[in-house]
C-alpha positions as CSV (number, residue, x, y, z in Angstrom):
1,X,148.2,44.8,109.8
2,X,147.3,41.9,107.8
3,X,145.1,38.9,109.7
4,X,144.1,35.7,108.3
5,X,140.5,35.8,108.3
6,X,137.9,34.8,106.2
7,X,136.4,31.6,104.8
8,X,136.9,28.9,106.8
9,X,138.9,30.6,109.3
10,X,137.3,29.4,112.5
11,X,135.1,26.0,113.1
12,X,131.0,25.6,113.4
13,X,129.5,23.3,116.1
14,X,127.0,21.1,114.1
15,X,125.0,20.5,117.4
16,X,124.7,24.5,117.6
17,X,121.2,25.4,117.8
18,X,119.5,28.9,117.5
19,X,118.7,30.9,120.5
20,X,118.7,34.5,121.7
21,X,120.5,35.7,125.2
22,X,119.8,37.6,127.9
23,X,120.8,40.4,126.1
24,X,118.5,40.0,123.3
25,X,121.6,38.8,120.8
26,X,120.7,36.5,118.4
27,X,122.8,32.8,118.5
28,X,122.7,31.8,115.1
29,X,122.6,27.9,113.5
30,X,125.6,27.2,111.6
31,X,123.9,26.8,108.3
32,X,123.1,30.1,108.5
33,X,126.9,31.4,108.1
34,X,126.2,30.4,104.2
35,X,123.7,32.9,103.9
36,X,125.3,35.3,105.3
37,X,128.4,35.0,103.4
38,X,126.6,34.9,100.1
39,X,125.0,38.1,100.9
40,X,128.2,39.7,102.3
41,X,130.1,38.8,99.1
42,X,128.1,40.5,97.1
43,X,128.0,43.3,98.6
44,X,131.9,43.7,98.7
45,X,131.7,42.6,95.2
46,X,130.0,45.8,94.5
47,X,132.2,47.9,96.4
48,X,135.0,46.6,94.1
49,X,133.5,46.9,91.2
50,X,132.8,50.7,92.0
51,X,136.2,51.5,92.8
52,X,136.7,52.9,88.9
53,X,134.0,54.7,89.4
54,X,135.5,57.2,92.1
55,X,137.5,60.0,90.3
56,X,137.7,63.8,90.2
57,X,134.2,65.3,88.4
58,X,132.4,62.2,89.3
59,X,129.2,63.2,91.0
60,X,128.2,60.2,94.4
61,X,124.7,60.8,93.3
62,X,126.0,58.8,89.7
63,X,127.8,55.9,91.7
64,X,125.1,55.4,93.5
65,X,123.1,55.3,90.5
66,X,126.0,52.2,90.0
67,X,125.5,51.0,93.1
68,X,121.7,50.1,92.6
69,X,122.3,49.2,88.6
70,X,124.6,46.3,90.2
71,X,122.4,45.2,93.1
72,X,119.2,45.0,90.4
73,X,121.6,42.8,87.9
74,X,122.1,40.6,91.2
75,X,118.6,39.8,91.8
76,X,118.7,41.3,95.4
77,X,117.7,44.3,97.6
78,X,118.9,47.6,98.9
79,X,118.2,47.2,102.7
80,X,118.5,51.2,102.2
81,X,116.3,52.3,99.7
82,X,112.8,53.0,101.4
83,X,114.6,52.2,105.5
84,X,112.8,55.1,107.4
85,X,112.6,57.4,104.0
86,X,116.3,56.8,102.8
87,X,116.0,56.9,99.1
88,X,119.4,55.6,98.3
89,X,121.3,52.2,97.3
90,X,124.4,53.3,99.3
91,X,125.6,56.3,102.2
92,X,128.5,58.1,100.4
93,X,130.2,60.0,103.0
94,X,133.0,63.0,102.0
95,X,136.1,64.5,103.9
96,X,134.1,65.6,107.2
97,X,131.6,63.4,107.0
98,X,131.1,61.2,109.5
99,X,128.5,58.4,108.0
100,X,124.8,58.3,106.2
101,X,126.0,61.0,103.7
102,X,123.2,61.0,101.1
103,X,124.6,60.8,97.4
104,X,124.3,64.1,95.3
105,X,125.0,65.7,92.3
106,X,128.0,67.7,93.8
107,X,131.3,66.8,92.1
108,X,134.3,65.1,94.1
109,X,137.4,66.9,93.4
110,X,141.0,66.0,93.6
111,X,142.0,65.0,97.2
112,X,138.6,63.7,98.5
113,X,138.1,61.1,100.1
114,X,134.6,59.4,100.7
115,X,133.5,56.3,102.5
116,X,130.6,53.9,100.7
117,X,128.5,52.1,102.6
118,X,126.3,49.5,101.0
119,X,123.7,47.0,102.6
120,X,122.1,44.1,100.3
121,X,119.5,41.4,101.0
122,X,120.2,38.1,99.7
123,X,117.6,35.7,100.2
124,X,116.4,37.5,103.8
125,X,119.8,37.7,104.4
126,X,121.6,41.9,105.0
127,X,125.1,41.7,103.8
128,X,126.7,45.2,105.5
129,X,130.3,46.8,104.5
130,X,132.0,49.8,103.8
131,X,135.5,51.1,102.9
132,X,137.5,54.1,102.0
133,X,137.9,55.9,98.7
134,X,140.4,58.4,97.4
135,X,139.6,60.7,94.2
136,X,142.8,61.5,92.7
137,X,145.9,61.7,94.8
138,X,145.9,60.7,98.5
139,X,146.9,63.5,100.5
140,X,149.7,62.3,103.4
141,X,147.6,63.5,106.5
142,X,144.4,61.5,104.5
143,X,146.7,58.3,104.1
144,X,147.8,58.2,107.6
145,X,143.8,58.6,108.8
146,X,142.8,55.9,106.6
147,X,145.3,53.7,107.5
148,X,144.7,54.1,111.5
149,X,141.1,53.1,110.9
150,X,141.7,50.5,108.7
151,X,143.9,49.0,111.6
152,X,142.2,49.8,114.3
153,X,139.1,47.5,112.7
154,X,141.0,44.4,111.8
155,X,142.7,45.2,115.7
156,X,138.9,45.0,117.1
157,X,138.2,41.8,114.7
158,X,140.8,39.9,116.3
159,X,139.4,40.4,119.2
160,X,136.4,38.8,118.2
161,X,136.8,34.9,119.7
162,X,134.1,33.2,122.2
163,X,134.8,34.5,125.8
164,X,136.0,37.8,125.1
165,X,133.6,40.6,125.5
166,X,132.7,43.5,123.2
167,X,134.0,45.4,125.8
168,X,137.4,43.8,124.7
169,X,136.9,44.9,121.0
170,X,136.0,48.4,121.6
171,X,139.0,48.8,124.0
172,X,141.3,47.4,121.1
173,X,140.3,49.5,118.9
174,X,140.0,52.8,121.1
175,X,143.2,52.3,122.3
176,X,145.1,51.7,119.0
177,X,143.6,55.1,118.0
178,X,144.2,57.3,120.4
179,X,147.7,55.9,120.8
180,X,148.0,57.6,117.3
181,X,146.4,61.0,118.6
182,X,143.6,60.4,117.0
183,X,139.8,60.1,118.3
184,X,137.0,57.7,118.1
185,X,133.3,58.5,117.0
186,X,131.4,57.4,120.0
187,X,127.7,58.7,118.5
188,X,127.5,55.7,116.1
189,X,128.4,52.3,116.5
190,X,128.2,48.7,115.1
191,X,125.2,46.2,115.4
192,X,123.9,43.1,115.5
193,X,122.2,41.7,111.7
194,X,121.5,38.6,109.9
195,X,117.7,38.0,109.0
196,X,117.1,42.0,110.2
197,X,119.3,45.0,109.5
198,X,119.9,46.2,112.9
199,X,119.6,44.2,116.2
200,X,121.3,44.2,119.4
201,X,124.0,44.1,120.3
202,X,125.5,47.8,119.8
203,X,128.8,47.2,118.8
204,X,131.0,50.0,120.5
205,X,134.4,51.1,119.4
206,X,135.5,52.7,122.8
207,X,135.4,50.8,126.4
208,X,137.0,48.7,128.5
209,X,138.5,45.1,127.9
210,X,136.5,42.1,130.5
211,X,133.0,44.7,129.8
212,X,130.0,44.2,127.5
213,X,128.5,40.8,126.8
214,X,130.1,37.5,126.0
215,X,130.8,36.9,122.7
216,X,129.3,33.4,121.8
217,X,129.8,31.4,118.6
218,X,126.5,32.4,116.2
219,X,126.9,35.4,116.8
220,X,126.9,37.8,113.8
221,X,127.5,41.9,113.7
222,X,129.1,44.5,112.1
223,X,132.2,46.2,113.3
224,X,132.8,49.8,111.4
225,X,134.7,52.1,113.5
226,X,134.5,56.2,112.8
227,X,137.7,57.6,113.2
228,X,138.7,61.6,113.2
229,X,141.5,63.3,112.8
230,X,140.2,66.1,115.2
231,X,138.0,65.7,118.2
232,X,135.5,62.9,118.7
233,X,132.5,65.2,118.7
234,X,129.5,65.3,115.5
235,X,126.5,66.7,114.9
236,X,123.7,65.8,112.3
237,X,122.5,67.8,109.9
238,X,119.0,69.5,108.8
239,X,118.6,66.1,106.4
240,X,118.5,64.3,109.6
241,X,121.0,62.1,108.3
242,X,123.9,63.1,107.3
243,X,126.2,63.3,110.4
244,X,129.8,65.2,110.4
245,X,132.6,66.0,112.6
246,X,131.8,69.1,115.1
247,X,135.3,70.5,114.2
248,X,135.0,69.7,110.8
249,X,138.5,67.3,110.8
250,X,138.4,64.6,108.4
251,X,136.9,61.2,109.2
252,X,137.6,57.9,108.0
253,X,135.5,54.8,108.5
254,X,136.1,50.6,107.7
255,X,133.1,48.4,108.1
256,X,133.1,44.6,107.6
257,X,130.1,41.7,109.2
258,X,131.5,38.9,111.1
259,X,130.6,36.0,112.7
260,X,131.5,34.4,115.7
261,X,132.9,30.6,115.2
262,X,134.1,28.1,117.7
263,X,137.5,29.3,117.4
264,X,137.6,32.8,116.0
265,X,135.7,34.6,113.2
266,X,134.1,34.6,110.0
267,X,134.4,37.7,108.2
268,X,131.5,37.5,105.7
269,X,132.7,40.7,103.7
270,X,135.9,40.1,102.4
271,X,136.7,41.8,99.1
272,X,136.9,39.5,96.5
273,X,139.1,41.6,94.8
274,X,141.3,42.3,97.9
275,X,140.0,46.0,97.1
276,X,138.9,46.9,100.8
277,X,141.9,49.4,101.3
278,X,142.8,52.0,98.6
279,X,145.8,50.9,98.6
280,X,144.7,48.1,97.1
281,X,145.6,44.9,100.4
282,X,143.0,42.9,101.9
């Protein structure tokens, strides 16, 4: 499904001022949407520029090697790289992997596919996304898994308008998957960011539509549904960070930062490219 998001795609009250809620969300001032797509772009900017970099023999410890090569040249900052011992500029997750896969010299062969996740810091500002990657040929059943959870997170973006709840986007985007006889990750989830990496709210991708806090305009989170082929069920391993699927079914996972505008949304991590899906469609 194709939406029209992106720069632009919703209006900013002027008079909006910053504030936090009840709920301990951050309400953000509409000049800071600028910062935060600067920082968003480039981090999508690197995840296109990596795509040639994913192939068959092609170790994840070397493109994220890459990775942090292009955040240096950009003048900014791995929000990863020293966040509670992490020691890498990107989470490269394979097959069964759930999320926070930790780059290594072990060589991708034909058929993988891997999710990278990469957060920058632009001027105090985190830029968050991730996307799918194939190495070699896409496998059918791998296609079809991707493309569910690529749908199922523009489904839960278009969700994302003031006086819905996040309730309403978790419900849009369970629903959508399971309809497909697939299963939802419901150990991680999405969060609040802007001036900070992680910050409330916790952005579920499972619950019920009219639940969950009110989505205001200044808003700004990530949405990045974890979607299995199998059961919803995970474990982490003895790393303490590297987090796969109990059953050991594949898992696919989409991640873009959005803001909340007067009308709509801002989605801040929009591939420049249009490389977010490996198919190659915004």
């Amino acid at each position: 499904m194709i939406l029209k998001f992106g720069k632009g795609a919703g209006k900013v009250n002027e008079a909006h001022r910053g504030r936090t809620t009840r709920e301990g969300i951050r309400i953000h001032e509409p000049g800071d949407f600028a910062g935060m797509h600067k920082a968003g772009e480039l981090a999508a900017r690197i995840l296109d520029e990596v795509a040639e970099h994913v192939f068959p023999g092609q170790t994840t410890a070397e493109i994220d090697r890459i990775i942090e090569d292009k955040v240096n040249a950009a003048g900014a900052k791995s929000a990863t790289i020293g966040y509670k011992g992490y020691r890498h500029a990107s989470c490269i997750s394979i097959n069964h992997v759930v999320c926070h896969g930790i780059p290594g010299d072990k060589k991708l062969k034909e058929g993988d596919i891997l999710n990278i996740d990469v957060t920058v810091i632009v001027d105090g500002w985190f830029g968050d996304t991730s996307r799918m990657y194939v190495a070699g040929k896409l496998s059918r059943k791998a296609e079809r898994l991707i493309q569910i959870t690529h749908d199922a997170l523009m489904l839960g973006i278009e969700q994302v308008k003031p006086g819905n709840t996040f309730g309403d986007i978790g419900h849009a985007i369970q629903t959508f998957v399971e309809g497909h006889r697939m299963s939802v990750v419901r150990d991680f989830c999405g969060h609040g960011l802007g001036r900070v990496f992680h910050a409330p709210p916790n952005v579920l991708h499972y619950g019920r539509p009219g639940t969950g806090p009110l989505l205001e305009e200044g808003m700004f989170f990530t949405i990045e549904p974890m979607v299995n082929l199998g059961r919803p069920e995970t474990k982490v391993l003895a790393d303490d960070w590297t987090a796969v699927t109990r059953d050991k079914s594949l898992s696919a996972q989409f991640e873009h930062s959005v803001g909340v505008t007067a009308d709509g949304v801002d989605i801040f991590t929009l591939s420049p490219a249009g490389l977010f899906h490996p198919t190659y469609s915004q």
